[in-house]
DOFIVO-908735 format. One line per 5 residues: number of its first residue (from 1); their letters; for each residue x, y, z of C-alpha. Coordinates in steps of 0.5 Angstrom, whole numbers, m for minus. Each point is the difference from the previous one (the first is absolute). Example, Ala and Ser with C-alpha at 12.3 -4.5 7.8 and 13.67 -1.06 7.14 Angstrom:
DOFIVO-908735
1> AS> 25:m9:16 ~ 2:7:m2
//
This chain:
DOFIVO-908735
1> XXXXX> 253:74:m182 ~ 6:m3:2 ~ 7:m2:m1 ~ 3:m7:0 ~ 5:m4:m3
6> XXXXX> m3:m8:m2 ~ 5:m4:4 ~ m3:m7:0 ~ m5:m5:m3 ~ m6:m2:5
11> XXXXX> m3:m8:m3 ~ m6:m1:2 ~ m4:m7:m3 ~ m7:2:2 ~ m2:8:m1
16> XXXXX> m7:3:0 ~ m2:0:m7 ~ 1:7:m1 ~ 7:m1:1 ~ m1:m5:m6
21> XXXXX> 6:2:m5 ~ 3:5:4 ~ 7:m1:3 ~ 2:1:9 ~ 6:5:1
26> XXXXX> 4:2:6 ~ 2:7:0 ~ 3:4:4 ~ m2:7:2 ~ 5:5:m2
31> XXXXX> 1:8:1 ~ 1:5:m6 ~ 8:m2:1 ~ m1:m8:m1 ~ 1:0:8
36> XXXXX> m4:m5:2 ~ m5:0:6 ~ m5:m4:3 ~ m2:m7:0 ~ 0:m4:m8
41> XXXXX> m7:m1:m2 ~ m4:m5:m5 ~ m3:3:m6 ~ m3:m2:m6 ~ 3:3:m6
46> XXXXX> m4:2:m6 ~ 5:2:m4 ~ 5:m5:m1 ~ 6:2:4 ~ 6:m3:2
51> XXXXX> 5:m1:5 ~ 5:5:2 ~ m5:5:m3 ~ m2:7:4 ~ m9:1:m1
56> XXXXX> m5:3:2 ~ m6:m2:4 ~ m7:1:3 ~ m2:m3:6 ~ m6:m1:4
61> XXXXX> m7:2:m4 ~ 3:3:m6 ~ 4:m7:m1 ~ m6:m3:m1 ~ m2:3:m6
66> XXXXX> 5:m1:m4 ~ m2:m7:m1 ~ m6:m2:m4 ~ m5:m1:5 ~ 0:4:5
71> XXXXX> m3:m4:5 ~ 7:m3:3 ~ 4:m2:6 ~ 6:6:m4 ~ 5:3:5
76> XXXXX> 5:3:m4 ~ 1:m1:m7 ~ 5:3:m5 ~ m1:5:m5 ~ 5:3:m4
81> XXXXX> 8:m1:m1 ~ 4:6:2 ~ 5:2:m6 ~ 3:6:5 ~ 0:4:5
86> XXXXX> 1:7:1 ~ 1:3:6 ~ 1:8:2 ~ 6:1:4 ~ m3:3:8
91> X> 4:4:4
//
């Protein structure tokens, strides 16, 4: 699983039926300390996440799974919403 944080809406009018019902969000990737890095991805959200909000995601088959048919076109898809984070200090 990945981290992310939901930066915007991806409007589609005409979506694969497995996608029927499910939201598009941007998410841009983000390290254990909320920094940024890569390039923001389209994913579908599973949960009813928001804007602003930091996530975790699935990518690449397991993504897939996460919706009721298995057989989709499913990249990445959002999972769970991140309450907190704690980190170990490493010197």
């Amino acid at each position: 699983m990945k981290l992310g944080k939901v930066i915007g809406r991806v409007v589609s009018t005409v979506k694969v039926p497995a996608f029927d019902g499910l939201k598009l969000l941007l998410v841009q990737p983000v390290d254990e300390q909320l920094k940024a890095y890569g390039d923001p991805i389209v994913t579908v959200d599973t949960i009813r996440s928001n804007i602003g909000q930091i996530i975790y995601y699935e990518v690449s088959k397991e993504a897939s799974m996460v919706l009721e048919n298995i057989m989709n076109p499913c990249d990445a898809a959002i999972v769970g919403i991140v309450d907190e984070i704690n980190t170990e200090n490493k010197l």
